[in-house]
N, C-alpha and C positions, 0 to 999 in steps of 0.2 A: 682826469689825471692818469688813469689805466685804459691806455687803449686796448688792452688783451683784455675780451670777456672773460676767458677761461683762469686767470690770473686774480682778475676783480673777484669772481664768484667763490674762487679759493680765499681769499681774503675774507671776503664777509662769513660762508659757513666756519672758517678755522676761527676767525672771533665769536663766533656766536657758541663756536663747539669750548672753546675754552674759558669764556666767559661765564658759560652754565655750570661747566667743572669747579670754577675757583667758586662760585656764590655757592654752590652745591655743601663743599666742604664747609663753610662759613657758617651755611644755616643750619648745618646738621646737627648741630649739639643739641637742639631742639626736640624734644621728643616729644610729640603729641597725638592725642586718640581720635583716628580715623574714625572713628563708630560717632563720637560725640562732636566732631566738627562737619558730620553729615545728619545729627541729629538726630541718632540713632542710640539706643541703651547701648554700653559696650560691652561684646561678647565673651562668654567665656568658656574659653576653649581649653581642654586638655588634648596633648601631644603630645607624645615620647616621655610619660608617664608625668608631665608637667603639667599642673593646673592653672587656670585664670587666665591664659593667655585672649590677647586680643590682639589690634591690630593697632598697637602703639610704637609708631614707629620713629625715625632720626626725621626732619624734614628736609632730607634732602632728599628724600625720596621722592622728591614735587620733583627736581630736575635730574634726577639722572635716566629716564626713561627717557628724557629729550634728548641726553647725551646720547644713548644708545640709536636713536633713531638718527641723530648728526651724522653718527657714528658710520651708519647702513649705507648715507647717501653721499658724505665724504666717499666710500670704499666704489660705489657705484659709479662715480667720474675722477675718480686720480689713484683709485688700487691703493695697497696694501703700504705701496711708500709714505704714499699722502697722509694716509690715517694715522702709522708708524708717527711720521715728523711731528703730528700734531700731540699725538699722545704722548711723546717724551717730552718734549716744550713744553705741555701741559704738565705733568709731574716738575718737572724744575721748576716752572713758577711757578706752583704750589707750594714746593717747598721754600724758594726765596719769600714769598710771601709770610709764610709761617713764620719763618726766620725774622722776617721785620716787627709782626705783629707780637711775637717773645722777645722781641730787641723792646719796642715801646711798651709793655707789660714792667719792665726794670727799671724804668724810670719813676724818678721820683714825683710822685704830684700835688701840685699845687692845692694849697688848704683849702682855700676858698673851693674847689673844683671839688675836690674830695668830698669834704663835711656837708657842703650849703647847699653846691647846686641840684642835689638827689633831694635838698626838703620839700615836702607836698602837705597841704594842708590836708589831705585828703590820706589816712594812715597804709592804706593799700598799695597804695603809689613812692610810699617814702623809703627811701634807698640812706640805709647808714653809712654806708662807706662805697661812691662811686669806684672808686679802683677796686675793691674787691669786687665786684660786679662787675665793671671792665672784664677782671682778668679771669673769673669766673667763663664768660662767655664767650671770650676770644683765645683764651687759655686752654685748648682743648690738652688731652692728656698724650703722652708720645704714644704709645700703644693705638689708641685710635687714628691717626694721624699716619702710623705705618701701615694697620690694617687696609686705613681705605684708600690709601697710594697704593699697596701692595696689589688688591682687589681691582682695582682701576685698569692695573696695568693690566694683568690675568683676563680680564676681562673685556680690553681690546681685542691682544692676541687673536683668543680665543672668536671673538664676532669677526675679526680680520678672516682668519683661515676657514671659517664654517661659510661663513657668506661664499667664499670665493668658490669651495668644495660643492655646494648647491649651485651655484651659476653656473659649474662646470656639467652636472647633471642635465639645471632648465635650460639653458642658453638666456636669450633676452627677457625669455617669460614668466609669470610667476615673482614678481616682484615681489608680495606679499609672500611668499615663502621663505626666500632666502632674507627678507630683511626682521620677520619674525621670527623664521626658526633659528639666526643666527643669534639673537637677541634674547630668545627665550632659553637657550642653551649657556650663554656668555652668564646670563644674569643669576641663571641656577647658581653659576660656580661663584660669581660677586656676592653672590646673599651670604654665601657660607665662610670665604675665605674672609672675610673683613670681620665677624661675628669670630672665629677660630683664634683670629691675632691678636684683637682690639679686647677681646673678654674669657677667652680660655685658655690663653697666653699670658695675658699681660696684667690678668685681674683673677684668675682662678674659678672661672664659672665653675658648675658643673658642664661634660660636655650635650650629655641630654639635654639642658637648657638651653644651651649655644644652638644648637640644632635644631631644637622646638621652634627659638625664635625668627629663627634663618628661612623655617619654611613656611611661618607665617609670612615674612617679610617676601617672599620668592613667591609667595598665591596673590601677593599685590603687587610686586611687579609682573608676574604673568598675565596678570587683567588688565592691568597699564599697556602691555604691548599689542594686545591683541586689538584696543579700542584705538590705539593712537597708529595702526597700520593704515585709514583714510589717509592722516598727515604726511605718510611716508608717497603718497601717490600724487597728492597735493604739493608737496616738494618737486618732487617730479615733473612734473606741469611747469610749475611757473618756471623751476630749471632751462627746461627743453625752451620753453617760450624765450626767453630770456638770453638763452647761447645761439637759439637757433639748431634746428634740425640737424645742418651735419658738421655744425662745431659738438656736439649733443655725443653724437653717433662716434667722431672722430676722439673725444674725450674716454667714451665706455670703451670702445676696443683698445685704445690703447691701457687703461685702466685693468683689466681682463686679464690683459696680458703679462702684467707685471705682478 
C-alpha cells in the first residue's frame, strides 16, 4: 500500500509512539509497589525530610520510558518536525479521548449493568456499583490530566533540543549518549512538572512531598533508561536493515539538519 519505506516506517513508529502515550495515561491512575511486584519487602526511604517513601509509583511508568526512547529514534530519522507533529497529535487525542471517555462517564446506566453484573460469589471480587467503579477508573481528576499533558509536552521539547545539541557535539557517533542523556535530562524535568501541577497545585501537597516523590520516581526512570539503551540500538538495526543503507543515511542528514 506504501511504496515509500521512509513514509511506511513514519507510520508504524508514530502509531507505536502514540499508542503507548494514549494507554500510558489510561493505566496511570494505577498506583502500585515496585518493591512488592518484584517481590521484595517495600523500602522505606526518607527524603527531603519525608518518611516511608518507596517506589510506589502511577503504572504508566511501564510505557513512558518506551515513549521516550520512540521519542530518540523518531528525532534520529525525521528531526525535530517529525517528533514536534507527533507530540501535538498526541496531546489532541489525548485530550479528545478524555473528552469522550467524561462524555460516557454522564450517561445514565443501565440497572441490570450497574447492580448485577459486578455480583461475584466470591466477596473480594464483588463490585456494588459498576458505574462508580467505571468512573472511578476512567474518571481521572483534571489536575492530573493537565499535569501530565503539560509534562509530556515539556518533556518532548526538551529531548528534541538536547538530542539535536549532543549530535551537534558527537556527529553520527555515540548514539547511546545523545539518546540517553537527552532522556535522562527530559525525564528529570517530567518527574517534577507533572508532581508540581497534578498535587501541589491542584491538591495542596506539601512541596517537600512533591519533590521527595518526584526523585523517587526520576531514580526509576534513570535506571529504565540506562538499561533500555540496548533497544535503542536494536531499533537502529532493524531501522537501517529495513530502509536500506542510503535511504538510512539520506533520512538522518536530512533529519540533522532541521
Amino acid at each position: 500500500m506504501f511504496k515509500n519505506r521512509a513514509h511506511t516506517l513514519f507510520l508504524i513508529l508514530g502509531g507505536f509512539f502514540i499508542t503507548n502515550a494514549l494507554v500510558a495515561e489510561f493505566i496511570g491512575i494505577k498506583i502500585f509497589s515496585l518493591e512488592a511486584t518484584l517481590g521484595f519487602s517495600p523500602l522505606d526511604l526518607s527524603l527531603l525530610g519525608v518518611d516511608g517513601l518507596g517506589f510506589n509509583m502511577t503504572a504508566g511508568v511501564l510505557l513512558w520510558p518506551i515513549v521516550f526512547v520512540m521519542t530518540d529514534v523518531i528525532n534520529e530519522y525525521y528531526g525535530k518536525k517529525g517528533v514536534s507533529f507527533l507530540s501535538y497529535l498526541t496531546v489532541g487525542l489525548i485530550i479528545y479521548a478524555f473528552i469522550m471517555i467524561y462524555s460516557a462517564i454522564q450517561l445514565i446506566p443501565n440497572e441490570w449493568w450497574n447492580n448485577e453484573s459486578g455480583v461475584s460469589s466470591d466477596p473480594d471480587k464483588h463490585i456494588i456499583s459498576m458505574n462508580v467503579a467505571y468512573a472511578k477508573i476512567l474518571g481521572q481528576g483534571l489536575w492530573i490530566i493537565v499535569g501530565s499533558l503539560v509534562a509530556f509536552l515539556v518533556g518532548q521539547i526538551l529531548d528534541v533540543i538536547i538530542y539535536h545539541r549532543i549530535r551537534q557535539w558527537t556527529g553520527e557517533s555515540k548514539i547511546w549518549l545523545r539518546a540517553t542523556g537527552s532522556s535522562l535530562i527530559s525525564q528529570f524535568v517530567d518527574s517534577y512538572v507533572v508532581l508540581l501541577i497534578a498535587f501541589y497545585i491542584g491538591s495542596d501537597w506539601d512541596l517537600s512531598r512533591v519533590l521527595a516523590i518526584g526523585s523517587v520516581n526520576y531514580i526509576y526512570k534513570l535506571v529504565m533508561a540506562i538499561l533500555l539503551t540496548p533497544l535503542i540500538y536494536l531499533a537502529h538495526f532493524t531501522i537501517e536493515k529495513y530502509l536500506g543503507h542510503n535511504l538510512a543515511i539520506e533520512l538522518k542528514t536530512s533529519a540533522s539538519s532541521t
